[in-house]
N, C-alpha and C positions, 0 to 999 in steps of 0.2 A: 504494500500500500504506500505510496510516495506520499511525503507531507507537504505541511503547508509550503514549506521553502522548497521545496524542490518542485512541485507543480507551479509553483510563481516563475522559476527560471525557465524550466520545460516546457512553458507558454511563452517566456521571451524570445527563445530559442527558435521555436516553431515559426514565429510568427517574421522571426529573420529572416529571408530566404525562402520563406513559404509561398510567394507567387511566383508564376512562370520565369523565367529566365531565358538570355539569349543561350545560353551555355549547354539546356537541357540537349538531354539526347532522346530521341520516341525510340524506345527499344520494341515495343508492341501498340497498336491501336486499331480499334475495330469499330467502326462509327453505324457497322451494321446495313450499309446502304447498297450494297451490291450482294448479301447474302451474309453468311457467317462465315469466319476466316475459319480456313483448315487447322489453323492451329489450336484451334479450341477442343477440350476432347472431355465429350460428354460424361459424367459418373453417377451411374444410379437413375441414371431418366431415361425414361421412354422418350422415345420419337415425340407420343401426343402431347409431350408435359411442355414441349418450348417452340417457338418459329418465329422466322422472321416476318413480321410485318411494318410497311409503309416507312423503311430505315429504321427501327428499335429490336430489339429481342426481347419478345415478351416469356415468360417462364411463367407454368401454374406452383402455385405456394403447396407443398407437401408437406405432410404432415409428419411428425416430431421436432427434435431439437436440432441446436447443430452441431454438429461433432465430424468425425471423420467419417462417418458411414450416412450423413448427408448427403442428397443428390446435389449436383452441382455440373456448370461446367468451368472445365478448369484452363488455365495456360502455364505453361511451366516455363519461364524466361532466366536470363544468364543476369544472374546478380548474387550477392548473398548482403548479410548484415551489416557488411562495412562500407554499404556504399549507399548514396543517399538518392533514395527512389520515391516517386509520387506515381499511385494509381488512384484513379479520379473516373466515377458513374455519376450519371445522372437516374435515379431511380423516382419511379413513378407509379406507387399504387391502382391498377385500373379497377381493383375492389375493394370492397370495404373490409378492414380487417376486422375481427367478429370474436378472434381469441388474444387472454394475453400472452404477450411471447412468440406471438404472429410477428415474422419479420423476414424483410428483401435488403440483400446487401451485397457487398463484395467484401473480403476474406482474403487477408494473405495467408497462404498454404506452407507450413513449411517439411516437410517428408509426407506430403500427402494429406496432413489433418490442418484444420481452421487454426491459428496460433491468435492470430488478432484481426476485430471483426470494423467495419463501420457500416451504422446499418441502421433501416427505420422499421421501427418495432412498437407493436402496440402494448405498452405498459399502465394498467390502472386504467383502462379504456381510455389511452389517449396515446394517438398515435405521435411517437417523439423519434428523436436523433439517440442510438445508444450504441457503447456505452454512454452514460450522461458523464456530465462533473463531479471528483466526489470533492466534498466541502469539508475542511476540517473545521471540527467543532470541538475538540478537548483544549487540555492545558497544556500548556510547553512540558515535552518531557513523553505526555502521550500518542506522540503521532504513529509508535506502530501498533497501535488497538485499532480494530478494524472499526472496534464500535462505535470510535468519536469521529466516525467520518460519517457525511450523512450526502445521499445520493439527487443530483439536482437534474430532472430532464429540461430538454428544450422543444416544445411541439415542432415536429416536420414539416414543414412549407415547404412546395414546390420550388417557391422563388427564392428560398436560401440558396440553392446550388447542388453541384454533384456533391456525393459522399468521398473525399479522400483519405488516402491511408498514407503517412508519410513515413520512410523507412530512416532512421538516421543515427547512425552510431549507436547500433545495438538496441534501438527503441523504436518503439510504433507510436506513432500519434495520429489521432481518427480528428480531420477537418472536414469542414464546410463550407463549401464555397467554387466561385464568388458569387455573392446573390445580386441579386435585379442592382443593387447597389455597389457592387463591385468590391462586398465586403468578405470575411471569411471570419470563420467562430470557431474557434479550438475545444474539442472536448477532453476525452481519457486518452490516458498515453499506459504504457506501459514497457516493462523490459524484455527486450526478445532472446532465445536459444542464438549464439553464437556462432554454433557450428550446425552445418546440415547438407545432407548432400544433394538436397533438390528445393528448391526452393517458387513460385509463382503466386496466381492469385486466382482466385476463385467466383464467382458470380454465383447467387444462390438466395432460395425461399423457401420457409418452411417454417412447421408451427401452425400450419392451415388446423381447426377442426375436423373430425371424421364428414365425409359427404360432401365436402366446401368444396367450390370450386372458383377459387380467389387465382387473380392473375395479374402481375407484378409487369412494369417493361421498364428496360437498361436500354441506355443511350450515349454515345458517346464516350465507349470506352478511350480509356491510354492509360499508356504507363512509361514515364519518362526518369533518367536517369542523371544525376548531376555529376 
């Protein structure tokens, strides 16, 4: 659990270098408009569960949680932990989510399974950005009790922007952005496995109820390298 001073820096951090650059490299992008790139490779989904329509990739939301035996489709790209990578969706609910814990995101992958997520999820019947922030609430001295931290969502709007996941010296940090305003909002971060021998990102939804037939579309994938 990162405390207060270290979420305060890990947000300055973030927020250095966190918009595009001349410098970026596009190591993968898929904007959807001519089909699905072949590098994509399907796991756990049928044919009927995703397709491409009018340039997006829509996916039906299935049901359980998310772990490694999630359905998903994945890209396995040339990077690992030490190098500072942004993947960035635009995701867009075309149903109403109806459970909670219902959620569409993209997932860095790292030996196959989800390590860190950014993703809009229905939490307390409200559909928000998660993970959320967590708040420290104790006294100096408590920052590693889990319990003086207290979890703050932010509702999901369209016009906030794509979901990004920022990879940066052994850390994931899940942003948003840029919205209609050309802004971007920092959530959870965390620390990532150092070593791995495969590494990419995932696109995925799940969490549906039994019988739902809820359906998510991604747009505008990439994923750029500094």
């Amino acid at each position: 659990m990162p405390t207060s001073t270290t979420c305060g820096v890990a947000a300055l951090v973030l927020l250095i270098g966190s918009t595009p650059s001349t410098a970026e490299d596009v190591i993968f992008a898929d904007n959807f408009k001519d089909g699905l790139s072949k590098k994509w490779e399907p796991v756990g989904l049928d044919k009927k569960d995703y397709r491409i329509k009018d340039g997006g990739l829509e996916m039906r939301v299935q049901n359980g949680g998310l772990g490694k035996n999630t359905p998903m489709l994945k890209v396995i790209l040339p990077f690992d932990a030490t190098d500072t990578v942004v993947a960035s969706v635009k995701v867009t609910p075309l149903d109403e989510f109806t459970a909670d814990k219902e959620l569409a995101g993209v997932c860095l992958l790292t030996d196959g399974s989800p390590e860190f997520a950014a993703k809009k999820q229905r939490v307390k019947d409200k559909l928000v950005f998660a993970p959320g922030n967590y708040i420290f609430k104790g006294q100096p001295g408590e920052e590693g009790d889990v319990a003086k931290y207290e979890v703050k969502y932010t509702d999901a709007t369209n016009d906030a922007g794509a979901l990004r996941i920022i990879v940066r010296g052994s850390y994931g940090y899940f942003q948003v952005g840029p919205s209609v305003k050309d802004e971007y909002k920092n959530f959870f971060h965390s620390a990532l496995r150092k070593e791995a021998k495969e590494r990419g990102f995932c696109l995925t939804a799940t969490g549906a109820p039994d019988k739902a037939d809820h359906w998510v579309r991604f747009t505008d994938f990439k994923v750029t390298k500094n």
